[in-house]
C-alpha positions in Angstrom: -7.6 -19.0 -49.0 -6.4 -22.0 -46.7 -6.1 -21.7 -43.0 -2.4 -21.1 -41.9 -2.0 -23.0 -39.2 1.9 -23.0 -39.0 2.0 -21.2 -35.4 0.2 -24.1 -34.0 0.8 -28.0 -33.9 -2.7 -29.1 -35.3 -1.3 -32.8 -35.9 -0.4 -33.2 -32.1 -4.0 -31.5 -31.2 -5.9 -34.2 -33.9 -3.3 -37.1 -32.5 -4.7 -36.7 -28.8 -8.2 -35.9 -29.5 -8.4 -39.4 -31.5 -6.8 -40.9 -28.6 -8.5 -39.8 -26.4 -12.1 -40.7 -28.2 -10.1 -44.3 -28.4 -10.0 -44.4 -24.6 -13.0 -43.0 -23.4 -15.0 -45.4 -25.6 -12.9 -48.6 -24.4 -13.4 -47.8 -20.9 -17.7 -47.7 -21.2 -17.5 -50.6 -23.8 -15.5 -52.6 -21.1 -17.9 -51.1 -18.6 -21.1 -51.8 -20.3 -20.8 -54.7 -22.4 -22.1 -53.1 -25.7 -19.9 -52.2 -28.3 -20.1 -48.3 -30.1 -20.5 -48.2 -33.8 -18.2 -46.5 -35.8 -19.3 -44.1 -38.3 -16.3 -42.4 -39.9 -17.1 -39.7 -42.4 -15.2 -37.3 -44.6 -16.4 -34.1 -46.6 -16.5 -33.2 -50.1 -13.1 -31.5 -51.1 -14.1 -27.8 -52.0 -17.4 -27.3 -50.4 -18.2 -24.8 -47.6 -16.9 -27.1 -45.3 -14.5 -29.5 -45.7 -13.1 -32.1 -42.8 -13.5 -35.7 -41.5 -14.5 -37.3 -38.5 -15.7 -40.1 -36.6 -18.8 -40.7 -34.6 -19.1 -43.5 -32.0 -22.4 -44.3 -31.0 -24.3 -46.8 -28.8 -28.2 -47.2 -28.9 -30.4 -49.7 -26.7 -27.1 -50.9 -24.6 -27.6 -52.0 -20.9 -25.7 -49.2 -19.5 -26.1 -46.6 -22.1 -29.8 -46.1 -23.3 -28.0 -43.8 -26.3 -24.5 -42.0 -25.9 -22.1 -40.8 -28.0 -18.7 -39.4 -28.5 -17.7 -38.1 -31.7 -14.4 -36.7 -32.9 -14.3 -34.1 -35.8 -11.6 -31.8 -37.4 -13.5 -29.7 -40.3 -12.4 -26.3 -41.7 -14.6 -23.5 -43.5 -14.3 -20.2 -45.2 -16.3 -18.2 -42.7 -16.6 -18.5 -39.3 -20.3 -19.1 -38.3 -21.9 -16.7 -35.6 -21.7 -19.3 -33.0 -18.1 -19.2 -33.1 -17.7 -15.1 -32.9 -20.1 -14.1 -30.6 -17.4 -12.6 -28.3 -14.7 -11.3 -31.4 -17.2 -10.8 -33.4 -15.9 -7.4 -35.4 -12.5 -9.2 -35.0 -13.5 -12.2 -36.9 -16.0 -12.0 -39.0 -16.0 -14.1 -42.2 -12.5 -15.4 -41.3 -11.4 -18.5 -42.3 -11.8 -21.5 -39.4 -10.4 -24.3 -38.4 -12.0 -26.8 -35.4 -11.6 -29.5 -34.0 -12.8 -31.6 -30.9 -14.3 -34.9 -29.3 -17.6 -34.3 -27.6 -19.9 -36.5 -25.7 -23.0 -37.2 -24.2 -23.9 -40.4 -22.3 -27.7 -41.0 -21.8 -27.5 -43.7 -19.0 -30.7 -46.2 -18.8 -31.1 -46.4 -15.0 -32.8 -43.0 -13.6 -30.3 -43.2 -10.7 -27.2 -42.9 -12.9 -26.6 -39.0 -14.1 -26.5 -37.9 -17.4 -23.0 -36.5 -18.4 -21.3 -34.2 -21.5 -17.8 -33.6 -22.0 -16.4 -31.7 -24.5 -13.0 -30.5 -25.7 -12.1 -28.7 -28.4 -9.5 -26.1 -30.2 -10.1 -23.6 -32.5 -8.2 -21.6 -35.5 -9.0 -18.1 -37.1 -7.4 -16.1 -40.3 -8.2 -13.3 -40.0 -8.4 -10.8 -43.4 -4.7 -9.5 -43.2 -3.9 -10.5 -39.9 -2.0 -13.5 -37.7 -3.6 -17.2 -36.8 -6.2 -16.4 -33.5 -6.2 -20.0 -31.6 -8.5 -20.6 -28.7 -9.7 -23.4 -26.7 -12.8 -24.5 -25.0 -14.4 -27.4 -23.4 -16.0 -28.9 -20.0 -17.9 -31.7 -18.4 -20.8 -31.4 -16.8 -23.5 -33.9 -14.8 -27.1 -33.9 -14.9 -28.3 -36.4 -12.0 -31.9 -36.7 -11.8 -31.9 -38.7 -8.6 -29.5 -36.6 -5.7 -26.5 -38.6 -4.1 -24.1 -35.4 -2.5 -21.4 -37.9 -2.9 -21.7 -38.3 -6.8 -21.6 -34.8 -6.6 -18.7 -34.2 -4.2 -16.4 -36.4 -6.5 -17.3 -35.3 -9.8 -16.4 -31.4 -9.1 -13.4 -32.2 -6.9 -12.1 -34.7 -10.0 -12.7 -31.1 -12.2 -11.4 -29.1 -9.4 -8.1 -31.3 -9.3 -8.1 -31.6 -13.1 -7.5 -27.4 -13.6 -5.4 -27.2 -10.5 -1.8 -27.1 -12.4 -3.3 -24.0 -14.0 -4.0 -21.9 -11.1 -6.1 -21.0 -8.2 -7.8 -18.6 -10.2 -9.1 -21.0 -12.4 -11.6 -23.7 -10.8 -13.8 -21.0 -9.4 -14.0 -19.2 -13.0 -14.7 -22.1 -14.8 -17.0 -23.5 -12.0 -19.2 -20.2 -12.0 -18.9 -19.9 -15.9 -20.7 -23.6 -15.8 -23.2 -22.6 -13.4 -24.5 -19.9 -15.5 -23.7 -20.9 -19.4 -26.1 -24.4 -18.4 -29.1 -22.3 -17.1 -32.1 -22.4 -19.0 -33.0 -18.7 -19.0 -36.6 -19.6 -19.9 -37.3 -21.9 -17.0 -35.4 -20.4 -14.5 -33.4 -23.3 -13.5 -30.4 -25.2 -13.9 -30.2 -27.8 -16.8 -28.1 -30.0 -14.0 -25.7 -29.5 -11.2 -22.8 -28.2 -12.9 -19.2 -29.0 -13.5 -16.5 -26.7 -15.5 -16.8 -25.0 -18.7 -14.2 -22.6 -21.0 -14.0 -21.2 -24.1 -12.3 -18.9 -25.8 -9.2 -20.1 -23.8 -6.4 -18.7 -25.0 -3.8 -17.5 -21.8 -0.4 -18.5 -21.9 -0.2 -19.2 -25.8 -1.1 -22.4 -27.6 1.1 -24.7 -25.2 -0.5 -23.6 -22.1 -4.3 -24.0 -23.7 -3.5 -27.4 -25.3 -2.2 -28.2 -21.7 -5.1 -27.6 -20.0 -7.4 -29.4 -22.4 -5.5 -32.3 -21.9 -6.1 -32.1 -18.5 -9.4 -31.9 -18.7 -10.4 -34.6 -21.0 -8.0 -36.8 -19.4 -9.8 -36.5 -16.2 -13.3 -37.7 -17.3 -13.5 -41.3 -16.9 -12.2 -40.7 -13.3 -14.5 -38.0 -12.7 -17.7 -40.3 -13.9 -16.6 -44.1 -14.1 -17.0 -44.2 -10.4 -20.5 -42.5 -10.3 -21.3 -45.2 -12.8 -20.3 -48.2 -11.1 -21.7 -47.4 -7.6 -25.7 -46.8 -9.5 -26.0 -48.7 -12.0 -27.5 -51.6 -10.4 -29.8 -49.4 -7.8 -33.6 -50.9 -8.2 -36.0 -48.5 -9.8 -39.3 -48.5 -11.4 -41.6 -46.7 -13.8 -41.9 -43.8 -11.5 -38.4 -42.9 -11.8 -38.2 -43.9 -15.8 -41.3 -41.5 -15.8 -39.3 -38.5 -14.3 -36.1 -39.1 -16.1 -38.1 -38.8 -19.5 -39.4 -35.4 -18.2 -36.3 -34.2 -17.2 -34.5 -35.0 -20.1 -36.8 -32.8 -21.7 -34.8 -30.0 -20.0 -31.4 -31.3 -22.0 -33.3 -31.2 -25.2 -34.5 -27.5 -24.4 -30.9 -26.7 -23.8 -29.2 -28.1 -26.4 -31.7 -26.5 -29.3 -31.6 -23.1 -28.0 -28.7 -22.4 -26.1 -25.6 -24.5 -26.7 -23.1 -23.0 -28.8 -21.0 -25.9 -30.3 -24.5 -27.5 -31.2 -25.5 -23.8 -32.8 -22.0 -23.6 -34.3 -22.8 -27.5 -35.8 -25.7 -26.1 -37.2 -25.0 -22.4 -38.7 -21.7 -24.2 -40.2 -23.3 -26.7 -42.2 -21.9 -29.8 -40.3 -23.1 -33.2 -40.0 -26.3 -33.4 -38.5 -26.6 -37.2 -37.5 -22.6 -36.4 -35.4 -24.4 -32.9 -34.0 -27.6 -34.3 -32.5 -26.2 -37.6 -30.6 -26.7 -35.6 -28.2 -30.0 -36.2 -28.0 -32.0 -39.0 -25.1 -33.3 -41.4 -27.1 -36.6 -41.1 -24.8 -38.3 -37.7 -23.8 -41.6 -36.4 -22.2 -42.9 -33.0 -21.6 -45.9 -32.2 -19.3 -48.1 -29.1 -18.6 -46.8 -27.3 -15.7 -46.0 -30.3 -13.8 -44.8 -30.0 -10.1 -43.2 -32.5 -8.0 -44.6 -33.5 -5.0 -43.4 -31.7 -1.9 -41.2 -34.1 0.1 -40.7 -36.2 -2.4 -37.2 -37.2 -4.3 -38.1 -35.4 -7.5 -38.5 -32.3 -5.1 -35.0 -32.9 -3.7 -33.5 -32.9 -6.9 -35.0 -28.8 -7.3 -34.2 -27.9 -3.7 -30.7 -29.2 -3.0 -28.7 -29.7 -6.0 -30.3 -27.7 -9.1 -29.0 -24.5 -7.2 -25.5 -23.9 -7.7 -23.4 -25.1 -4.7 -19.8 -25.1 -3.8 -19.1 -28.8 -3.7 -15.8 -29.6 -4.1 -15.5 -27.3 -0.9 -18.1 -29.9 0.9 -17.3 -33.2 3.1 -17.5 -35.8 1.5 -20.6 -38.1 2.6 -20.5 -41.5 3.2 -20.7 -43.5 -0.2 -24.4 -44.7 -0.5 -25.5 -47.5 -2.3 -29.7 -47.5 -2.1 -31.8 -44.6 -3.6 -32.4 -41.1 -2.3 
């Protein structure tokens, strides 16, 4: 039974999230001098899951060790658990339509963070019932060298992005990001936060879209800057050495927690689009500590704990390392 998707505009939701791929991959292209591949890719009419997409990709650049930012628009005949963990009875083995652009930009220099963004709408049929729409979506950074300014700026570009929605939601989303990116296993944040949604779905179809928009608008503002002022920081084999480990911690993550990876997965999607996610280089050690005082240690003490800092003053804009 095909999705009936007449109480939403899917075509204006697929028009902006293909733009918006379009302009986020310009802007790091222009900024990094390396050009993203382009893998397009379309399903098999008739199969479990049907849909197109296309994945953008960089590998070995100058700025980006590996990121990627891939669009895709796929529908199914039964929403995988991923997707109805919180409607479950409601939902179950309804027909799905999704669609979203989602990134992850692996940086090369240790000083420059680690950042995922990711927006995304979804559609429901439910047996006998009316078209359930949410949305969903985020962007978070994972430094692994501390600047306070990096941090102030990125949450206060999220903070400002979710402003025309209300007071109320900043602080939700905020909070939601502090605990949905906690790695229940180690007992410590995978990074230092940002904003995260999902099941979005107040104020109707308009109001979601809206907010979306907002937020995946507000990216390259929120990180571009971060970017530019780290980049060209000095740095050695000690801080390659503890980005690899830490990375580690994004791998962990993204295997066992994330939901739009698990929904990838359990769905039957791509698996080359699902994993650019991954660092292209990764090390895990035996109980490794960091030495006390050191910049490694910083990173645990002052910005792995969740803090409020879009609230904080800004600090003066630093250009040498921690």
């Amino acid at each position: 039974m095909p999705l009936d998707t007449s109480a939403v505009d899917a075509a204006a939701v697929r028009a902006y999230l293909l733009g918006l791929q379009a302009r986020i991959v310009a802007a790091f292209e222009q900024e990094g001098g390396d050009a993203f591949l382009v893998d397009a890719w379309q399903r098999e009419p008739g199969g479990a899951l049907e849909g197109d997409g296309i994945s953008r990709l960089v590998e070995g650049g100058r700025l980006l060790e590996r990121g990627g930012c891939g669009f895709s628009h796929v529908k199914g005949k039964s929403l995988p658990a991923a997707a109805t963990q919180h409607r479950a009875a409601e939902l179950a083995n309804a027909p799905f339509e999704a669609m979203g652009v989602s990134l992850v930009f692996h940086p090369r220099n240790p000083y420059v963070p680690t950042v995922h963004m990711n927006v995304r709408m979804l559609a429901a049929l439910p047996a006998g019932g009316t078209p359930v729409v949410w949305f969903g979506g985020g962007m978070d950074l994972t430094p692994y060298y501390g600047f306070e300014d990096d941090a102030v700026h990125f949450h206060r570009a999220c903070r400002d992005a979710l402003a025309p929605f209300g007071a109320d939601k900043h602080p939700r989303f905020k909070r939601w990001c502090d605990e949905y990116f906690f790695l229940k296993h180690r007992r410590e944040a995978r990074g230092i936060g940002g904003i995260f949604f999902d099941d979005f779905s107040e104020g109707g179809f308009a109001n979601g879209f809206a907010l979306v928009r907002a937020v995946g608008d507000a990216f390259v503002g929120a990180y571009l800057p971060i970017v530019q002022r780290r980049r060209e920081l000095p740095y050695g084999e000690r801080e390659r050495d503890f980005q690899a480990y830490r990375r580690g911690r994004y791998v962990e993550f993204n295997l066992v927690f994330d939901r739009g990876t698990l929904f990838g997965l359990q769905s039957g999607g791509r698996v080359e689009s699902i994993l650019m996610s991954m660092p292209p280089v990764v090390t895990w050690r035996y109980d490794w500590k960091p030495t006390e005082g050191s910049p490694e240690a910083r990173l645990y003490r002052d910005f792995l704990p969740p803090r409020e800092w879009a609230d904080e003053a800004s600090a003066p804009v630093a250009t040498g390392s921690p």
